[in-house]
N, C-alpha and C positions, 0 to 999 in steps of 0.2 A: 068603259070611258065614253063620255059623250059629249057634246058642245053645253059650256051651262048659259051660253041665249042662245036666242034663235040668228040665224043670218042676218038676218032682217034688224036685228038690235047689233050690229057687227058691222065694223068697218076696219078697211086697210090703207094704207099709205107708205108709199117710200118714203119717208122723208128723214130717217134718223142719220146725218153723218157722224155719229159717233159707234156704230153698230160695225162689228164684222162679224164674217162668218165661222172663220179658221181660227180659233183664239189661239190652238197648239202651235201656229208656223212662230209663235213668239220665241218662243223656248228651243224648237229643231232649228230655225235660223241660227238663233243662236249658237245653236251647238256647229253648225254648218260653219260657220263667220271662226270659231275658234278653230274648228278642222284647217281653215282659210280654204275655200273653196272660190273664193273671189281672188283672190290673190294666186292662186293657184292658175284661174282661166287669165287671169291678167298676165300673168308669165310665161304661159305656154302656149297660148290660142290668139294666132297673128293673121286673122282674116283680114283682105285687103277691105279697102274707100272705107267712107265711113259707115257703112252697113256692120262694118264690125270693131265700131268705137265702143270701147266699153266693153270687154268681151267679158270679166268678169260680174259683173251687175246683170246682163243680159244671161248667162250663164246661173246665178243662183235663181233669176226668175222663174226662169224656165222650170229649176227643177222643185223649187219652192209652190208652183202650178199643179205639178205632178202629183206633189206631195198633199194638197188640198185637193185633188180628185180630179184634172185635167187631163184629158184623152187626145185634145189636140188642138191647135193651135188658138181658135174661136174662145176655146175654154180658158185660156190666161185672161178674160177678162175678169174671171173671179177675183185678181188681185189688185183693184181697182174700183172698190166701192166701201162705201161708210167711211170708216175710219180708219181703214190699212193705212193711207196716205199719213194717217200721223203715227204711226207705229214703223213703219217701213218706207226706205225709202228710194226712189228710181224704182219702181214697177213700171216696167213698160209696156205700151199697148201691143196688142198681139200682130199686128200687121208689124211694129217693127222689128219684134220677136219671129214673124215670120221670115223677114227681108235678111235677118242674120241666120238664119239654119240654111238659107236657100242659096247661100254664101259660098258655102264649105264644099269644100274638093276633099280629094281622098287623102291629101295630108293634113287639113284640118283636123278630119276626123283621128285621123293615129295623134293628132297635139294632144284632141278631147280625149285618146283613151291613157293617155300620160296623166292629164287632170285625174282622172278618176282613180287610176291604181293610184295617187299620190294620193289623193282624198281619201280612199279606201284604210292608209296606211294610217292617215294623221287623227282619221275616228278609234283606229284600235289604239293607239293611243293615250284618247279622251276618254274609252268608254271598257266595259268589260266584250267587247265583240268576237275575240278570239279569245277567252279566258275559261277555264271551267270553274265549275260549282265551288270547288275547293280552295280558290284565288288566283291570282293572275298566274299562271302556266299555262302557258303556248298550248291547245291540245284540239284536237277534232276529232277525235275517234278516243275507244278506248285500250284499243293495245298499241300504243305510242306511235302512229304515222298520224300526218294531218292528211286530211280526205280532201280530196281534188277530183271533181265529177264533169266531164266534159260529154256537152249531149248536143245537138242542135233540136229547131223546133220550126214550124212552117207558122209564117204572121199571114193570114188571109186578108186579099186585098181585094175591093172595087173597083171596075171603071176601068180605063184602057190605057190611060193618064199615068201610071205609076211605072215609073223604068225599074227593069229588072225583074218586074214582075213574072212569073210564068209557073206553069204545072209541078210541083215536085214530086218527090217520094210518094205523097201520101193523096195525092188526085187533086191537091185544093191550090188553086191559083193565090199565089203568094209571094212572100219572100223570104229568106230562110236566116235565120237569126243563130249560129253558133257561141253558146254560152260556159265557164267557166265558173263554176259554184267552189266554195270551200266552205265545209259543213263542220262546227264541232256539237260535242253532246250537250244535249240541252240547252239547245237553241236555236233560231232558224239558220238555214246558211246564207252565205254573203257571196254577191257575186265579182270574180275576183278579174275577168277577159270578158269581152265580149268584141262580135264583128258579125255585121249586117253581108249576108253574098245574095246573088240573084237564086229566084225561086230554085228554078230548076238545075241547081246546083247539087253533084252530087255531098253526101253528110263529110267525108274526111277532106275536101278542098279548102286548101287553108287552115288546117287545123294543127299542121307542124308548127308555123308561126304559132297563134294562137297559144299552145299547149307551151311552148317553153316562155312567155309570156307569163302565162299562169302559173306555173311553177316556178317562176323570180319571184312574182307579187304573193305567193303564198309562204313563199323561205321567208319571206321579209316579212311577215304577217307572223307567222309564230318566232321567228326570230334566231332562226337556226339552231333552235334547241328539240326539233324532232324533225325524222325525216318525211317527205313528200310520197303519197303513197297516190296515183293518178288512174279513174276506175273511170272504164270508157263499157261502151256494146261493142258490137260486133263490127258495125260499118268502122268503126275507128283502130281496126286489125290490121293497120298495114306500116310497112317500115317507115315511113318518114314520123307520121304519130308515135309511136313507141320508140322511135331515137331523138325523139326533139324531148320525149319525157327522159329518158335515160342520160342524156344530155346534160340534163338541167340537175340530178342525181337523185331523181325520181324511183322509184318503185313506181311497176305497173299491174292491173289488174284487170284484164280486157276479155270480154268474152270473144269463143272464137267461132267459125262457121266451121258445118259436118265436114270437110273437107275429109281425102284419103287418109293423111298423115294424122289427124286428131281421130279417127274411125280405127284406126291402126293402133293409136295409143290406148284406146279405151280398153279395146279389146284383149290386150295385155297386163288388164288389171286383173289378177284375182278373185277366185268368191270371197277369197277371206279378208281380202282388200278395203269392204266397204262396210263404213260405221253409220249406224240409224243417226238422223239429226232432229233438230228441232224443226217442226216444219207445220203444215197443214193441219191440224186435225191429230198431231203428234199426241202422246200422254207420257209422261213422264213417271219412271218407275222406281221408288224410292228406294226399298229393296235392293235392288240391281246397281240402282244411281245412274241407271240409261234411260236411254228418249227410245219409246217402241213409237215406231214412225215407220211410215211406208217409202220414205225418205231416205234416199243414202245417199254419200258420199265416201269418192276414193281420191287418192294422185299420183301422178307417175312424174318421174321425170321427162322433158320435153324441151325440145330448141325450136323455137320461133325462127320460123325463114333458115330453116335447115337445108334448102335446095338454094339458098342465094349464096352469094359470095362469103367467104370464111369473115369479113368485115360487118357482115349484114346480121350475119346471125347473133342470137338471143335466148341464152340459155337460161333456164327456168323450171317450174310443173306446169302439168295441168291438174288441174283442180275438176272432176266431174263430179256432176249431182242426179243421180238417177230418177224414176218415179217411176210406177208403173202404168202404163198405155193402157188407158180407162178404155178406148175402143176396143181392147181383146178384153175386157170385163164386158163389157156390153155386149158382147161373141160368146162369152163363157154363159151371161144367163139367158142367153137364144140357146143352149145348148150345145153351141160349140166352143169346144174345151180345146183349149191348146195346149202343145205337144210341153210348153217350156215357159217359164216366166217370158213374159214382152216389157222390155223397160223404153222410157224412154227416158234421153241423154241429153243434159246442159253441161257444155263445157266452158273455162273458162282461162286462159294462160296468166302467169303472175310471178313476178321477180321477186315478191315478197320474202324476208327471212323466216324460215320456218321456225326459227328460235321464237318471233315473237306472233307468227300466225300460222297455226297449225292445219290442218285438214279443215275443220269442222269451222273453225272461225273465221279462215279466207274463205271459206263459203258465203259464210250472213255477214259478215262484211261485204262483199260482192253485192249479195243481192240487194241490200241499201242504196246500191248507186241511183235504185229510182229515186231515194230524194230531190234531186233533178229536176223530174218532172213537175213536185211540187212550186219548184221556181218558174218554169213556165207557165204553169197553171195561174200563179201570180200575176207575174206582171202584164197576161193577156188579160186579165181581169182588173187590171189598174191602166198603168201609160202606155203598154202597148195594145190597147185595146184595137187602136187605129195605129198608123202609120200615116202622117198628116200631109205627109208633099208629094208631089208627083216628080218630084226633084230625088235621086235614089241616095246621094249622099247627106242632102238634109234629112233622109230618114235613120240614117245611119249615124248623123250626129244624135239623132232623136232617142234611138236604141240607147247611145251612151248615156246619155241627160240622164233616161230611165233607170238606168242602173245606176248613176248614182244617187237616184231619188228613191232608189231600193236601200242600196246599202244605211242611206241616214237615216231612213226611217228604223230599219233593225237595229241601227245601234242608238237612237231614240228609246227605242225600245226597250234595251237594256239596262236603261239610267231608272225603268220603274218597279218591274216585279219579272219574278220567272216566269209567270203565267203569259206575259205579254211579247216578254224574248222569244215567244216560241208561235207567236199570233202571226197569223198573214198579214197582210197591206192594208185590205180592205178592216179588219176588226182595228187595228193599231189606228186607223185613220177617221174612225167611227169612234172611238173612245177617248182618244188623246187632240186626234189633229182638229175634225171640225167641232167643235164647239163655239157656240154661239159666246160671244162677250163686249162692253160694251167700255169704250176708250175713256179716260176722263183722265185731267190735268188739273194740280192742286201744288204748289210753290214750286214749279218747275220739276214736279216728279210724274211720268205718267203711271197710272194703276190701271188694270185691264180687270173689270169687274165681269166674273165668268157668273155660269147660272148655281144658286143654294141648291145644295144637297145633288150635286153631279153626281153620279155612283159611281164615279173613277176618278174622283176629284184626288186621295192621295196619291195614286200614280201621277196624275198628273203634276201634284204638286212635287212628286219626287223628280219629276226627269225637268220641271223649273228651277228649283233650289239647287239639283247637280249644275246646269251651266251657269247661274247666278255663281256659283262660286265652287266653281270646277277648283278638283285637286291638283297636285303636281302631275306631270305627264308620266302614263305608264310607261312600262319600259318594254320597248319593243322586241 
């Protein structure tokens, strides 16, 4: 491809006010305005003076920003040129969009994280978001628990300027963002909690809240028709975490640290205890109908917090997954041979019913909890790219915004193809959101004339045609 004149025969001008950028925020507003997410922030979000008049209209902006590709605060100007003004309306400038996130105290933000699980709730609803392949039934996994992934993640910050900022876990001056995901098959996950702490906080601080939190918005989300199954790491192995899920009548599925008491339990598993899995480099034997894999897994029975108070304790397995210690292979072909296999051990504790997940499948279910990660990967790649205030709870308003300019977007995404249900931010936002279109009015109807031959133009046109005339409301 190449220019067909030269520069020189070439000119540019801003001048089209019927031109925008975003032609998709038509359609995801839409879908947003039916969720009521205006109505939503107008009911629950009571920032005092007038800096927070209008908390709803100021609230879809923000996340409507997001959702066209806004990292922070400068960047809402994109909703303020060509034609938006006659497709959309109260876009407000970004300085006064500033002046209300820098508003918010730490109750505001818990009003915003009420908006969100409510808006969370009124997209599943509208959309197939928690639904599988097969029609609407409640489902996130495939042996009947809905998956509930709790992880936190460090947002890297600049400048000296930012409260709360400081060192955490992972070396990097930041702030520490604990997250709540619910994943089902075949599709991306939605994130269902979230709460912004200081960097240098340690991962399980506030995560009791948090987790039973999650585990309301997520019974409510599949609709009480499967149980809650809550898959954490290691930092998140302590009693208040695992009784704020058990609480809420959660299954748990938490890896644990070598501790004596898990080292104790290993070691009283059997040779004959332990079955090859699917794993690395596995192959499958058709013959046999087994996985030869270097891979095993075994479980014993095990109580969590067996040395605390007869109230504290948490009866359960453990689930271990062996492998073998590639460093005594790398010993064997130096020529030194050792006396005995060397494995090494991932373990992992879980309340789960063994009726419905057995040795081998509380494994790879387990290991899936990185899903997770893909959600942070996300949205430091979209609206949390930055953290825009030096203000710590207008960032923590901002975290929420974000999530829910996550969650519309995934269930935007839903309304068009499976390929797309299962797309990141940035592809869904590239395909659907910006595209270039051009306003025009003809007997008091507007048409939004997009570009011939989009190569996503029937997705597109599906996830219009669904809000244009959305069906009865699914049943939650």
């Amino acid at each position: 491809m190449r220019l067909s004149h030269t520069l020189g025969q070439t000119s540019a001008t801003f001048d089209d006010p019927n031109l925008v950028s975003a032609g998709g925020l038509v359609p995801v507003l839409a879908l947003a305005e039916s969720a009521g997410l205006a109505d939503l922030a107008d009911e629950h979000v009571s920032v005092p003076t007038d800096k927070g008049a209008n908390p709803g209209l100021k609230v879809a902006s923000l996340v409507a920003g997001m959702i066209a590709g806004a990292d922070c605060i400068d960047d809402m100007s994109l909703l303020r040129h060509g034609g938006m003004g006659r497709v959309f309306d109260r876009a407000y400038a970004p300085s006064t969009l500033g002046s209300f996130l820098r508003a918010f105290t730490f109750g505001h933000v818990r009003q915003l994280d009420a908006v969100a699980s409510r808006f969370l709730i009124n997209l599943a609803g509208h959309t197939q978001l928690v639904a599988t392949a097969n029609g609407h039934e409640a489902a996130t996994g495939d042996h009947g628990y809905a998956l509930l992934d709790v992880d936190d993640t460090i947002i890297e910050v600049h400048g000296h300027a930012k409260q709360g900022a400081g060192f955490g876990y992972s070396g990097v001056r930041g702030l520490n963002a604990l997250l709540a995901t619910s994943s089902r098959t075949g599709s991306a996950p939605v994130v269902v909690a979230q709460r912004l702490r200081k960097g240098a906080c340690g991962s399980p601080r506030g995560a009791k809240r948090i987790i039973a939190d999650a585990v309301k918005t997520t019974g409510r989300l599949v609709g009480g028709s499967l149980p809650v199954l809550v898959r954490m790491d290691s930092a998140f192995y302590t009693r208040g975490a695992i009784h704020a899920a058990r609480k809420g009548g959660a299954a748990v599925s938490v890896t644990v640290r070598m501790n004596t008491a898990v080292k104790k339990a290993i070691s009283a598993i059997g040779d004959d205890g332990w079955t090859p899995i699917e794993y690395t480099d596995a192959i499958f034997d058709e013959e046999t109908n087994t996985w030869i894999s270097r891979a095993e897994v075994a479980e014993i029975p095990f109580t969590a917090f067996a040395s605390a108070k007869k109230a504290d304790r948490v009866p359960g397995r453990l689930v271990v997954r062996r492998i073998p210690d590639f460093n005594a292979d790398r010993n064997k072909a130096a020529g030194q041979d050792t006396l005995f296999d060397v494995w090494r051990f991932h373990a992992f504790f879980t309340t789960t019913d063994t009726a419905v997940f057995d040795t081998v499948a509380a494994d790879k279910t387990h290991r899936h909890h990185a899903v997770i990660e893909q959600v942070h990967a996300d949205l430091k790649n979209s609206a949390l790219a930055h953290l825009p205030s030096g203000k710590f709870h207008a960032n923590a308003a901002w975290l929420v915004l974000a999530v829910m300019a996550f969650n519309l977007t995934r269930a935007a995404a839903t309304l068009t193809s499976t390929e797309l249900a299962k797309a990141t931010t940035a592809t869904i936002r590239h395909k659907l959101i910006t595209v270039p279109a051009r306003v025009a009015t003809s007997a008091r109807r507007i048409t939004v004339h997009l570009p011939r031959d989009w190569p996503w133009e029937n997705a597109w046109s599906a996830m219009f045609d669904r809000v244009s005339d959305p069906p009865a409301l699914l049943a939650a």
